[in-house]
VOBA-446024 format. One line per field, with one value per residue: x, y, z of N, C-alpha, C in turn; residue number from 1; residue in one letter. Coordinates in pm, 1 decimal. Each point is the difference from the previous one (the first is absolute). Example, Ala and Ser with C-alpha at 12.3 -4.5 7.8 and 13.67 -1.06 7.14 Angstrom:
n.east (1319.0	-35.0)
n.north (-569.0	105.0)
n.up (780.0	-72.0)
ca.east (-89.0	82.0)
ca.north (119.0	119.0)
ca.up (0.0	6.0)
c.east (90.0	-77.0)
c.north (120.0	109.0)
c.up (0.0	73.0)
k (1	2)
r (A	S)
***
This chain:
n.east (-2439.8	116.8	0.9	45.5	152.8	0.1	-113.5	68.5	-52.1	156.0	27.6	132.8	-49.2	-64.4	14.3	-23.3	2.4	-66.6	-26.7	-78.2	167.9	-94.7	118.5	-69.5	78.9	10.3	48.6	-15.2	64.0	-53.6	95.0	79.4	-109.3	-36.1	115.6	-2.8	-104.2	68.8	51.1	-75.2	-84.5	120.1	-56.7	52.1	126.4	-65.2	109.4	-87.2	105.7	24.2	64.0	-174.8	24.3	-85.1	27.1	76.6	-37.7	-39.4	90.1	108.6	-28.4	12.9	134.2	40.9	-33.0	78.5	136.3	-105.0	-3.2	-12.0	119.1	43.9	132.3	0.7	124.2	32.2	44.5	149.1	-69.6	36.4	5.8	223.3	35.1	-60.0	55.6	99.3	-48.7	-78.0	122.2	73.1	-144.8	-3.6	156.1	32.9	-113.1	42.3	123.7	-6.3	14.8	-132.6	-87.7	18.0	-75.5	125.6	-78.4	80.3	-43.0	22.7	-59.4	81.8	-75.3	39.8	56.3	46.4	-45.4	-87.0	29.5	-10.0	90.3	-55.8	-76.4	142.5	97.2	-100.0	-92.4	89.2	11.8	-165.7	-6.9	147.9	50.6	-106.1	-72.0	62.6	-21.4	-116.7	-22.8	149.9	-67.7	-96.1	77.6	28.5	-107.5	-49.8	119.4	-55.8	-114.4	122.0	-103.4	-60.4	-112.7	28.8	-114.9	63.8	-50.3	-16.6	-13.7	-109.0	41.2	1.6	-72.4	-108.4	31.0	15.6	8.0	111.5	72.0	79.1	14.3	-167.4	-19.2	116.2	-32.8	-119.7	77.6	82.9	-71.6	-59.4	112.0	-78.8	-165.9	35.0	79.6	-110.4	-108.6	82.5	13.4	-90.4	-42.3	125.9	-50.3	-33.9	62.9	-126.0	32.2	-145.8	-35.6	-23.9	-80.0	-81.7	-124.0	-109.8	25.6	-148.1	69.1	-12.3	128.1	-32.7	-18.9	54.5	118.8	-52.0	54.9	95.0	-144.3	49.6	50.4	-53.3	-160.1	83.8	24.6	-140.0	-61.0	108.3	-88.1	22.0	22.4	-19.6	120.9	-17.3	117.8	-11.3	38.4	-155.7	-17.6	81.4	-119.9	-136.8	46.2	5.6	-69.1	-46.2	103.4	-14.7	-121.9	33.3	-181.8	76.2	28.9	-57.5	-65.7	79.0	-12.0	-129.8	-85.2	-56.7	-18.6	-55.8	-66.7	-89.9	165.4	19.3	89.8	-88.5	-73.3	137.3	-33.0	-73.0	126.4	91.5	-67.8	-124.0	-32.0	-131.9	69.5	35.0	5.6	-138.2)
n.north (535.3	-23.9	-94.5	-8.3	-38.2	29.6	39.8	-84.9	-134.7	22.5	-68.6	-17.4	-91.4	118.8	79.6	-141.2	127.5	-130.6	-4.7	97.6	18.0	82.8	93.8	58.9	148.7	8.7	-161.0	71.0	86.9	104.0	62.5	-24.0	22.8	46.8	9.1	25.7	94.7	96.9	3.6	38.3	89.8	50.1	-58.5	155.2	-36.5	77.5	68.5	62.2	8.8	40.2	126.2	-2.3	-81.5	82.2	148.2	-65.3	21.2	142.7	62.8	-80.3	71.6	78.5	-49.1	-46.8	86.2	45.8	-35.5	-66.5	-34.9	161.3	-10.7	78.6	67.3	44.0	87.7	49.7	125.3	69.5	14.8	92.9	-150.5	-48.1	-8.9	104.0	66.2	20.0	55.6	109.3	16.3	11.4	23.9	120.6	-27.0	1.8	128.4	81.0	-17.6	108.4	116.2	43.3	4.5	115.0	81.4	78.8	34.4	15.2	65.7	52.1	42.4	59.1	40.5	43.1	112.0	52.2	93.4	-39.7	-102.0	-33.4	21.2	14.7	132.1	68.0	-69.4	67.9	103.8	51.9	18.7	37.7	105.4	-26.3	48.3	-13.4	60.9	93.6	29.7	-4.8	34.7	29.8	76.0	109.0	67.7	19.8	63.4	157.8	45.8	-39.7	62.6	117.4	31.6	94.4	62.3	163.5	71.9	48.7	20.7	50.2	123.5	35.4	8.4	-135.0	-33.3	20.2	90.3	-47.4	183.4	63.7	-82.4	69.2	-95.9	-0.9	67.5	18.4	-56.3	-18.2	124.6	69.1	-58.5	76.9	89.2	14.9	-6.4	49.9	90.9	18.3	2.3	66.4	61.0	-3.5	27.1	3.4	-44.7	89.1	93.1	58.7	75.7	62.9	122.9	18.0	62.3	-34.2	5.3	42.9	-33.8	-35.3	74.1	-92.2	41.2	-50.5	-63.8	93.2	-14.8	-173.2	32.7	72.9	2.6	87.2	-74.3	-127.2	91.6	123.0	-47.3	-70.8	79.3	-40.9	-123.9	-78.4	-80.4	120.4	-12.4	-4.4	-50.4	-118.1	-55.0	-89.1	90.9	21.8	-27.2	40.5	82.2	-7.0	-113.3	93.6	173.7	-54.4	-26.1	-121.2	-8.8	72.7	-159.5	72.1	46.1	93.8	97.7	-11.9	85.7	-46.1	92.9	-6.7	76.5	-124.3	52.0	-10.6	-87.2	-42.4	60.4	6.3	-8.1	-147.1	63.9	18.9	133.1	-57.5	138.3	-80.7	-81.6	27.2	-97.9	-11.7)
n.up (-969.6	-37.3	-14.0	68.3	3.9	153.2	-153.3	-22.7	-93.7	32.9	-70.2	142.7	-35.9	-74.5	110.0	57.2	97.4	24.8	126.1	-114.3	38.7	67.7	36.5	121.4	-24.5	214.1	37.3	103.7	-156.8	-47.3	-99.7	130.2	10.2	-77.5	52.0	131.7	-6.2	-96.0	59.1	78.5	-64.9	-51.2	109.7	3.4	84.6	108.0	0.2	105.8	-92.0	199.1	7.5	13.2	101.1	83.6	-81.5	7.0	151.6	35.8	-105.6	86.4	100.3	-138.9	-49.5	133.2	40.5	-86.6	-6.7	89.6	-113.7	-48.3	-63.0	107.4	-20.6	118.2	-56.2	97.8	-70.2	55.3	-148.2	112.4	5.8	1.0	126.5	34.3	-167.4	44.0	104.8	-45.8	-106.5	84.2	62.5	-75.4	-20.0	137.1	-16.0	-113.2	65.1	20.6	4.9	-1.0	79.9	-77.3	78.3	-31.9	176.7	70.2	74.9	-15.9	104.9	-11.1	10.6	-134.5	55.6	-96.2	14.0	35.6	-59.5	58.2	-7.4	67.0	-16.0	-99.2	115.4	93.7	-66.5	-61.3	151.7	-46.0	-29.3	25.1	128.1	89.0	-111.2	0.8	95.5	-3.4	-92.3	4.0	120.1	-51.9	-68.9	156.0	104.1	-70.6	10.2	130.1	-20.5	25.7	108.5	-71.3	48.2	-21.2	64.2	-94.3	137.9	-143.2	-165.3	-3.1	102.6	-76.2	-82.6	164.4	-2.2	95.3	21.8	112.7	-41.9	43.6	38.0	34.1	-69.0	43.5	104.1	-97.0	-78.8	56.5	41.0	-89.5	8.2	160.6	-3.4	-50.4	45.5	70.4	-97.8	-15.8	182.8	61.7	-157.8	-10.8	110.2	-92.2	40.3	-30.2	-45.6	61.3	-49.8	91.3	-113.2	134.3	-12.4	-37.3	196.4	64.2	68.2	140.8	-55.5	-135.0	122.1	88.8	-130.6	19.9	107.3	-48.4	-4.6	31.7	74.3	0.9	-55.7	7.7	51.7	0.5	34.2	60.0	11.2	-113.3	99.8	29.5	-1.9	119.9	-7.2	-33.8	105.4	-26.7	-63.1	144.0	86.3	-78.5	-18.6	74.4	31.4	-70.6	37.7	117.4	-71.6	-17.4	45.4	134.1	-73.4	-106.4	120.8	-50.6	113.7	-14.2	-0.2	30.0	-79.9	117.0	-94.8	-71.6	19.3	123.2	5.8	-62.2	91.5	-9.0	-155.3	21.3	35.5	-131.9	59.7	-66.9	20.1	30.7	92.9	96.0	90.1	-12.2)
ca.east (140.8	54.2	39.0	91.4	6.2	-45.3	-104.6	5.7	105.2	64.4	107.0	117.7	82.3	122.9	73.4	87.9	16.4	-41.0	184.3	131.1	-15.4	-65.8	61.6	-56.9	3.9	-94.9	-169.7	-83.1	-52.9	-114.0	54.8	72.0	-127.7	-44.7	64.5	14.6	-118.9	25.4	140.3	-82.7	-137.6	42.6	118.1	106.8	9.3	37.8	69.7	-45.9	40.3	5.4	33.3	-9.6	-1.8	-120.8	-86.9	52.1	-86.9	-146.5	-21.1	-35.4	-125.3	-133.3	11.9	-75.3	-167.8	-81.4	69.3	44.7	130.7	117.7	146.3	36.8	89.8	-4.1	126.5	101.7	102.9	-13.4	58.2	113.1	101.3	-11.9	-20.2	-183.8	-37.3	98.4	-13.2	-132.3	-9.0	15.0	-88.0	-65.4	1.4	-10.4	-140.8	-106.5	77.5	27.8	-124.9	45.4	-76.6	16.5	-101.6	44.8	-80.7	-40.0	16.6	-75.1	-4.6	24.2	-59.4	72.4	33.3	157.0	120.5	45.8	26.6	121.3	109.5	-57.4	-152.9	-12.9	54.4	-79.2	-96.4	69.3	60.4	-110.8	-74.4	124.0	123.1	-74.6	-28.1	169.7	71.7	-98.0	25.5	111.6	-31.0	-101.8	38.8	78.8	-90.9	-63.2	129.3	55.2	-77.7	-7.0	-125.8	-109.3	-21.6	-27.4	-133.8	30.2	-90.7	13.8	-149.5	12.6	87.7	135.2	25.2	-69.9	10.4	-120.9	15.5	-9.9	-13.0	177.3	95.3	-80.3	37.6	179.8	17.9	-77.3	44.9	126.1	-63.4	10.4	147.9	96.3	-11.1	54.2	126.2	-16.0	-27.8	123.0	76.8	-62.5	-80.9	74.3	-98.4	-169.1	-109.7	-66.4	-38.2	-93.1	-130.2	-121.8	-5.9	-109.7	-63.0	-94.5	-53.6	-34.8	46.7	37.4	55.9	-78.8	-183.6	-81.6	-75.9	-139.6	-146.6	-88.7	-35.1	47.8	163.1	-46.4	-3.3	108.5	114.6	-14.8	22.7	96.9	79.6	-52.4	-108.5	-76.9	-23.6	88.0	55.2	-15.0	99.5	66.3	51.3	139.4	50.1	-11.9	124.1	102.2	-39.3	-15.6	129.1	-4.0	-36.7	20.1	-59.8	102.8	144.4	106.5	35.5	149.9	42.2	-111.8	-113.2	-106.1	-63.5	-134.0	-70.5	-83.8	-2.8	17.1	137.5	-44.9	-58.5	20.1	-65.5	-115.5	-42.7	3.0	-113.1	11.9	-176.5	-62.4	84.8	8.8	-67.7	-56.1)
ca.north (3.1	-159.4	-69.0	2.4	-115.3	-64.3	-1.9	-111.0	-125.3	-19.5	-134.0	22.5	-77.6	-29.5	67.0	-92.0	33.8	-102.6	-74.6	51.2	68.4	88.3	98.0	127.3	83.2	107.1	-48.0	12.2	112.7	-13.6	-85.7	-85.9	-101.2	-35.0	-69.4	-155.5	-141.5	-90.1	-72.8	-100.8	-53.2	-62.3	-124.6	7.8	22.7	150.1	82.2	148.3	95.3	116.3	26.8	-9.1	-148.0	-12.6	-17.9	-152.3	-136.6	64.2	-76.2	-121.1	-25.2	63.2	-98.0	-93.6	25.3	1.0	-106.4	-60.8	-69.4	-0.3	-28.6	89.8	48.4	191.9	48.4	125.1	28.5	134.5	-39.7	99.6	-35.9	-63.8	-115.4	-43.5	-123.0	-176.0	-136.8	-14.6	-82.0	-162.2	-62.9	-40.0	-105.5	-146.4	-78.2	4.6	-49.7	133.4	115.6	-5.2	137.3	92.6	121.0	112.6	64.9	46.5	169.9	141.2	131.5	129.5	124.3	126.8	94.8	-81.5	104.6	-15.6	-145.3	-65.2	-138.0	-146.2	-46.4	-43.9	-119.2	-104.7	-37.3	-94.7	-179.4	-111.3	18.4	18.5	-122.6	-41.4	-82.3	-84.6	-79.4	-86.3	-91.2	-64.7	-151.3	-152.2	-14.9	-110.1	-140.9	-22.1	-64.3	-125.0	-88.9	-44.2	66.2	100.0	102.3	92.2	68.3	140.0	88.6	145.6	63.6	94.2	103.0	-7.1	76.2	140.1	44.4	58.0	93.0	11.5	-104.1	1.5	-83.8	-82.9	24.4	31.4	-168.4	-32.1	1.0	-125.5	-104.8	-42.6	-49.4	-133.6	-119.8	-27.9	-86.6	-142.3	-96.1	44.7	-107.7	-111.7	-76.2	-116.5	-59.2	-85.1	98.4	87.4	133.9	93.9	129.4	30.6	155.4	86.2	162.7	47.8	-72.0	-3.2	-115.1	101.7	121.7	68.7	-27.5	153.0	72.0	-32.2	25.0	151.3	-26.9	122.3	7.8	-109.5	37.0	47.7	-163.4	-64.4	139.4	-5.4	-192.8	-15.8	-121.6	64.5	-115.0	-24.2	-122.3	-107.0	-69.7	-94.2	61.4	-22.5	-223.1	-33.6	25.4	-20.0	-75.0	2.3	10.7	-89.4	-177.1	-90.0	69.0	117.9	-0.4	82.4	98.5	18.0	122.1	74.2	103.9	47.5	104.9	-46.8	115.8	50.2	105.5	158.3	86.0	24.3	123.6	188.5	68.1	99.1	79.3	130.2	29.3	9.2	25.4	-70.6	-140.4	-27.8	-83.7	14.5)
ca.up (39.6	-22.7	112.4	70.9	-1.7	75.1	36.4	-85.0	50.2	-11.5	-56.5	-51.8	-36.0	-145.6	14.5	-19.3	168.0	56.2	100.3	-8.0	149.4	-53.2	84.9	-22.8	107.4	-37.9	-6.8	62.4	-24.5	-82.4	-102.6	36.8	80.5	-175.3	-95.7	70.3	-47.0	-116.2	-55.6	109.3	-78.5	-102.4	110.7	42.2	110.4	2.6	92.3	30.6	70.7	3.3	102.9	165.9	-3.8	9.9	-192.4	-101.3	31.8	-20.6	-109.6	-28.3	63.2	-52.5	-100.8	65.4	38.2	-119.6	-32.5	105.5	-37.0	-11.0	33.8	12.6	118.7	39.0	57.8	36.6	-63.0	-78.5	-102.5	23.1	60.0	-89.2	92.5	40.8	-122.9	6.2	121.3	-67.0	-84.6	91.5	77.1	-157.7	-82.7	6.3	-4.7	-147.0	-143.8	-112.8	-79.2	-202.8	-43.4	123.0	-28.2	89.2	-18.8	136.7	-61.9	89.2	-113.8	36.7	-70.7	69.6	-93.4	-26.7	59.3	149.5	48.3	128.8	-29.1	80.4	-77.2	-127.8	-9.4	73.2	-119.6	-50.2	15.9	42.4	-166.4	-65.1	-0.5	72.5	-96.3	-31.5	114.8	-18.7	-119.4	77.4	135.4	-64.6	-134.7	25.5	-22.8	-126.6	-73.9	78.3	-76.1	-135.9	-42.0	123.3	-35.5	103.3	-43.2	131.1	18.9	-12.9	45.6	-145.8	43.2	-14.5	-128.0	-30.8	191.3	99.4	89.6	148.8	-0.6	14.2	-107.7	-50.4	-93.6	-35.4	25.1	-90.1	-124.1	50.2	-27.4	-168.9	-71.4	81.5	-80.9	-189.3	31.8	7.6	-102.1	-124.2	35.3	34.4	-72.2	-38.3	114.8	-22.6	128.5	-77.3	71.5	-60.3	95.3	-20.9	60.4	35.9	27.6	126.9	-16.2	127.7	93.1	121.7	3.7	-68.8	-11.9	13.2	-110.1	-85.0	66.9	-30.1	-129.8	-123.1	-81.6	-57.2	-91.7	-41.5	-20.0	-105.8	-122.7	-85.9	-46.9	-93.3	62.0	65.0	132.9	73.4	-14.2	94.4	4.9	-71.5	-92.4	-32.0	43.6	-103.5	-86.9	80.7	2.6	-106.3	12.1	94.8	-28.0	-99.8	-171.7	-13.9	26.7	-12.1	31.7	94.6	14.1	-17.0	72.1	-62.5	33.3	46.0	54.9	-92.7	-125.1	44.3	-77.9	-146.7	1.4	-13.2	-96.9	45.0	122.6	-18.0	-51.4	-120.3	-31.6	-180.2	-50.2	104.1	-7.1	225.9)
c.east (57.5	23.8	167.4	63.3	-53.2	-141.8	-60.9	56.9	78.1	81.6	72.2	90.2	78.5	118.1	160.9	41.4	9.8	142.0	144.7	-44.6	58.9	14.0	-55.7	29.2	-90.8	-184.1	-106.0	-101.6	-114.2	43.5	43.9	-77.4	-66.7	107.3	36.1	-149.6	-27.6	116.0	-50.7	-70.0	100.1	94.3	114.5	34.7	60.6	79.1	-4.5	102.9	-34.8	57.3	18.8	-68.5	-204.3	-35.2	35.7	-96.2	-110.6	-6.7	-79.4	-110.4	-127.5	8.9	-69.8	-131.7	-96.4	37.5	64.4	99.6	146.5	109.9	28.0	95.6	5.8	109.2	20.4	85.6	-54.9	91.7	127.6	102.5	-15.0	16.6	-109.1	-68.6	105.8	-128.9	-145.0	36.9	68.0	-122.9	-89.4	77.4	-14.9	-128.2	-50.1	105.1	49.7	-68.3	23.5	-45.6	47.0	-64.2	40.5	-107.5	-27.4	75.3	7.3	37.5	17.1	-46.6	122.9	11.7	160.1	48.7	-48.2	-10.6	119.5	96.3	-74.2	-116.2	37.6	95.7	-109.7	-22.5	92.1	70.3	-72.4	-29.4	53.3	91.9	-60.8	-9.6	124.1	63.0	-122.2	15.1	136.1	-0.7	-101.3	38.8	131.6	-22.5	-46.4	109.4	29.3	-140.9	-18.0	-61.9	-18.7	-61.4	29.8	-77.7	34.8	-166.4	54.4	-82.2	22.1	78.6	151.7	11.9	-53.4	66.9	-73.1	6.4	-34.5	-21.2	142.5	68.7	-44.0	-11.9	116.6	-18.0	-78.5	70.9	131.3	-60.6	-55.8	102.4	88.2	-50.3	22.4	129.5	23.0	2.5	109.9	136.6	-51.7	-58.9	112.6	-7.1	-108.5	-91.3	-38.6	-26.8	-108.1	-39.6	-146.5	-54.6	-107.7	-25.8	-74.9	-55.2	-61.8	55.1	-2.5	43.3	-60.6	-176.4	-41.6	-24.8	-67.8	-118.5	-69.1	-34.7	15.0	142.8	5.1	-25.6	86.5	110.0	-66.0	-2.3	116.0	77.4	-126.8	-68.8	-56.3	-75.6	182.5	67.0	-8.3	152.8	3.9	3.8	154.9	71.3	26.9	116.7	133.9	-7.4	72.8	196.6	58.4	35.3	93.0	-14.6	108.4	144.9	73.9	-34.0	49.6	55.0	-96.7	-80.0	-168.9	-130.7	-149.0	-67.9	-68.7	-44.0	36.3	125.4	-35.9	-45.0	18.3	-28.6	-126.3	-71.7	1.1	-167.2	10.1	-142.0	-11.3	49.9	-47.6	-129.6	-80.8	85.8)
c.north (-141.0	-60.2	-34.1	-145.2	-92.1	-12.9	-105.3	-88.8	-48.3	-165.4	42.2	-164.1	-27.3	65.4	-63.2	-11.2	-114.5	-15.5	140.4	119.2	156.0	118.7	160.4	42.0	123.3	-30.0	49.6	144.0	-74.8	-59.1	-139.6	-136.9	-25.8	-93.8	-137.9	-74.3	-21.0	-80.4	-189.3	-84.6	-73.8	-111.9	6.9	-18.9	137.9	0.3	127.3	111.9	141.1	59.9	-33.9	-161.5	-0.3	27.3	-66.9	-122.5	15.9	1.5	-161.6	-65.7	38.7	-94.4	-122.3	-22.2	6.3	-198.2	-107.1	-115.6	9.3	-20.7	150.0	40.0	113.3	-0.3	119.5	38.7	136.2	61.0	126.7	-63.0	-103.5	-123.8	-81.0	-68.3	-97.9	-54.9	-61.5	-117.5	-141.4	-32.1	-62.3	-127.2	-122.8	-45.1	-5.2	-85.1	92.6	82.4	-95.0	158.2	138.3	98.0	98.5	131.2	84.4	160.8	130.4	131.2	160.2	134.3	129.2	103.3	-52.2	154.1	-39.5	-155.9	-33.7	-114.3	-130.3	-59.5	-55.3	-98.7	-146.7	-72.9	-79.9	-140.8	-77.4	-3.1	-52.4	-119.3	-82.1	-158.5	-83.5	-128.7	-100.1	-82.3	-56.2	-156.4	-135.6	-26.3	-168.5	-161.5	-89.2	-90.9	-159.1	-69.8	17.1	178.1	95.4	144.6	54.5	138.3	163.1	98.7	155.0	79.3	119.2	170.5	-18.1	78.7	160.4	53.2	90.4	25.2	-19.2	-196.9	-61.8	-141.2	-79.8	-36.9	-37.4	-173.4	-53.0	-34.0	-101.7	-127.3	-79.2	-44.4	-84.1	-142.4	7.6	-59.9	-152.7	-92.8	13.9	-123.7	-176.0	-34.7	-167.9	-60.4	-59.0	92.1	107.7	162.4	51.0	39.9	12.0	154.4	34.9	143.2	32.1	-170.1	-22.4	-104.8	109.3	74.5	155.3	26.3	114.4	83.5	6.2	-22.2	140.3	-28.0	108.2	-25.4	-116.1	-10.7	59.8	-85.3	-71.3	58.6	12.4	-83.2	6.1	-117.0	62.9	-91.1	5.6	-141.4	-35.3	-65.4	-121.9	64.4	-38.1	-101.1	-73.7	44.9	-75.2	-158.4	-98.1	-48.2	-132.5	-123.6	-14.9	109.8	151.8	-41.0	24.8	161.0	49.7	140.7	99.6	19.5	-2.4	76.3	-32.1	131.1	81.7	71.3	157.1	46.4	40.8	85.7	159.4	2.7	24.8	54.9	149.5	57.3	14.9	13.9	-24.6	-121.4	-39.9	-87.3	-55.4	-143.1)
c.up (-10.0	137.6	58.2	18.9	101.7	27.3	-128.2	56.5	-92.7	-22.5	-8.3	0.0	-121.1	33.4	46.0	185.5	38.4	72.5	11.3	162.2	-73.7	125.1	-36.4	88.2	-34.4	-3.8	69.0	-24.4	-105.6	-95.7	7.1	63.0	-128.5	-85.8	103.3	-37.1	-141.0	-26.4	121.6	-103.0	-125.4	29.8	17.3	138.5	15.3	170.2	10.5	106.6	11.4	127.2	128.5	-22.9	-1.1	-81.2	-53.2	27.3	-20.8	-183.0	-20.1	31.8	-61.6	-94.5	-13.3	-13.0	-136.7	-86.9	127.4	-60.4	-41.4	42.5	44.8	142.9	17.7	10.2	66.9	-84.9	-29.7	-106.8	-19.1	103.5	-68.4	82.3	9.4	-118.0	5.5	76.9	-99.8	-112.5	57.0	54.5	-171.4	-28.5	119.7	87.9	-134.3	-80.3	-101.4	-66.5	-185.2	-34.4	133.2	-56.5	76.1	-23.8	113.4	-61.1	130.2	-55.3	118.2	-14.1	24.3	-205.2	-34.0	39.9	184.3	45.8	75.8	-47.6	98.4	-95.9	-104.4	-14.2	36.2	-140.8	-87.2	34.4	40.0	-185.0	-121.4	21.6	67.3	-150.0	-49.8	89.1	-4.1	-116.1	22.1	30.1	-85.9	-144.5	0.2	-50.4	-141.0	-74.9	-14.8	-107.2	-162.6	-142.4	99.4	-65.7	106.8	-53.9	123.8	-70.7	-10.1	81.8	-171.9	75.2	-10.3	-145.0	-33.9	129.3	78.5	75.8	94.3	42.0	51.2	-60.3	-59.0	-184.5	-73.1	64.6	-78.0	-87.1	64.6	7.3	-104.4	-10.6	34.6	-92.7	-108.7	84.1	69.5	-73.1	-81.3	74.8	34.6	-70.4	-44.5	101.2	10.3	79.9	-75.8	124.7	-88.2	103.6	-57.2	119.2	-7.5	-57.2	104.0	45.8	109.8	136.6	135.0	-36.3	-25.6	-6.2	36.0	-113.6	-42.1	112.7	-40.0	-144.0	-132.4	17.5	-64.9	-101.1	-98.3	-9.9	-87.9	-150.3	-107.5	5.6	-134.3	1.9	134.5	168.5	80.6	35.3	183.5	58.2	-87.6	-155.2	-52.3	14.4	-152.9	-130.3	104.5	6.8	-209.1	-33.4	49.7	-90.7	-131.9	-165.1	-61.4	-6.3	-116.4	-17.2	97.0	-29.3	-51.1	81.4	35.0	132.7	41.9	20.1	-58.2	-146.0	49.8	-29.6	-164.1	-18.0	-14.2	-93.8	31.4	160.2	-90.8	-86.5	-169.4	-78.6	-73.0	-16.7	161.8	44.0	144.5	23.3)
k (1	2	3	4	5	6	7	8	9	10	11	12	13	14	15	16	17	18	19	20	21	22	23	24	25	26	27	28	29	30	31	32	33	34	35	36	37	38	39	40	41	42	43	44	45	46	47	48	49	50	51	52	53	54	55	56	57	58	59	60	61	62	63	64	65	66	67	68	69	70	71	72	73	74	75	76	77	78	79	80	81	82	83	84	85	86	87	88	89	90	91	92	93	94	95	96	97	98	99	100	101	102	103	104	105	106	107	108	109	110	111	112	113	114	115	116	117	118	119	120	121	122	123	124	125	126	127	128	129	130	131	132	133	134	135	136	137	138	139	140	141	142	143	144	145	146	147	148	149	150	151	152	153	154	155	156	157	158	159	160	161	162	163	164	165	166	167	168	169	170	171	172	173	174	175	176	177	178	179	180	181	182	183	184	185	186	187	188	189	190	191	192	193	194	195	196	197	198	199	200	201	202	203	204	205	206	207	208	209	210	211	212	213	214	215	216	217	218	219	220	221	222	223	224	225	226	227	228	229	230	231	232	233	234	235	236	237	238	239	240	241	242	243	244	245	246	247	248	249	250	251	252	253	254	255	256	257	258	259	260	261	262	263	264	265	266	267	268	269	270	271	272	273	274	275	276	277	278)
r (X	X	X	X	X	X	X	X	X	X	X	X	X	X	X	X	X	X	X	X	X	X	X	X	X	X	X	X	X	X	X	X	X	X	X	X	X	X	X	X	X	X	X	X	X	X	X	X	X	X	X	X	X	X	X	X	X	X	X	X	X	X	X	X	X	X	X	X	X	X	X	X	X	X	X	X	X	X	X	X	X	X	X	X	X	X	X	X	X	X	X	X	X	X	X	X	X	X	X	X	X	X	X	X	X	X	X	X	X	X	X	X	X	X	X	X	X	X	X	X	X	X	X	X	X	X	X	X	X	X	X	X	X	X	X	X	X	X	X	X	X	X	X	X	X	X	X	X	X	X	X	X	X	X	X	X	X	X	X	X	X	X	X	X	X	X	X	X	X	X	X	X	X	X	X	X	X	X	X	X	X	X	X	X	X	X	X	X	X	X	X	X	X	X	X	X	X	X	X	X	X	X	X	X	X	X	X	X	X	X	X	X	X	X	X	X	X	X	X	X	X	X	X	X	X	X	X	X	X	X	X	X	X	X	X	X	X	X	X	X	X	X	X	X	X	X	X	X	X	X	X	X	X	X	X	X	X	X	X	X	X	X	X	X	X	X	X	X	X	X	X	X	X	X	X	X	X	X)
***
């Protein structure tokens, strides 16, 4: 089975990070704790936002523990108010001096049927998933201006382009989100500020760790990635990381898909005796 990015060592100094301040929301999830210790390891200074002020510290605090040197600030902010990111991007610029980098990534998710979802469930989802991302990039895109430069790295998911039942706006905020960043990069690219996504597939984090504690649904999940392995958080640190730096400046208003190959796959899910392959 191949190895996984975080099971190598990694040089990310070509990557150019060194000093640049480096904004994640949403840090304290699985995804979101993978990309504060790479973007750490690549000398960035990182700002860990999240909701509640203790997973932000408790983030920082694992950060820590693995990187006792790093440069790193916990913020409060909940990315469905647009106050609470004013106050977040005032404490960012006049302790960091200004985001260059923003990794909009904080998410949630609703489970529902679209004939019985609630106008609450399916506004929530969207003004954390959605505008949540909008009003975020906003506040730190400010900053980016004043220097000149900046990337910003919105955390999709491959349900923006596939959809996925009984999943209520989860899905429908994905895809709005693609398009929000093209528009981004379409308006803010004469700025110097770059918009890309990057879109998970299957990937192991808290959220998701009970699937793969049952070892037959695991199996069956790996079953149909064509690298036959389940993605890692730093999986996406690593493309994201990538969007982020210097080596991506001129890319601007593109995608890229972290997930093995499983969106590639419907041809050969269909049976085809005599061709078909273990």
């Amino acid at each position: 089975m191949s190895a996984s990015v975080d099971e190598a060592v990694v040089d990310h100094a070509w990557l150019g990070l060194a000093g640049k301040v480096a904004v994640v929301t949403g840090a304290a999830g699985g995804i979101g704790r993978g990309l504060l210790q790479a973007f750490a390891e690549a000398g960035a200074r990182v700002v860990a936002i999240e909701r509640d002020a203790a997973a932000a510290q408790a983030a920082v605090a694992d950060l820590r523990a693995r990187q006792p040197d790093v440069d790193a600030l916990p913020l409060a902010c909940d990315v469905a108010d647009a106050a609470s990111i004013a106050r977040a991007a005032e404490i960012c610029l006049s302790t960091t001096g200004g985001a260059d980098i923003l990794v909009n990534n904080a998410a949630v998710m609703r489970p529902a049927a679209l004939d019985s979802i609630t106008p609450v469930e399916w506004n929530f989802v969207l003004s954390v998933n959605l505008s949540g991302y909008l009003f975020t990039a906003q506040a730190f895109a400010r900053q980016m201006r004043t220097k000149g430069a900046g990337a910003i790295v919105h955390v999709a998911s491959i349900s923006g382009g596939h959809p996925q039942p009984a999943s209520g706006a989860y899905s429908v905020s994905k895809a709005g989100l693609i398009m929000l960043s093209r528009q981004m990069a379409v308006e803010w690219g004469p700025d110097g500020i770059r918009s890309n996504v990057v879109s998970p597939g299957l990937v192991v984090t808290p959220m998701s760790q009970a699937f793969y504690d049952d070892a037959v649904v695991r199996a069956r999940r790996e079953a149909v990635v064509p690298l036959r392995r389940i993605a890692e958080p730093a999986d996406m640190a690593g493309a994201t990381l990538f969007l982020a730096s210097p080596r991506a400046s001129y890319v601007n208003g593109d995608e890229i898909v972290v997930d093995g190959g499983y969106t590639r796959m419907l041809m050969g899910l269909i049976p085809r005796p005599g061709y078909d392959q273990s």
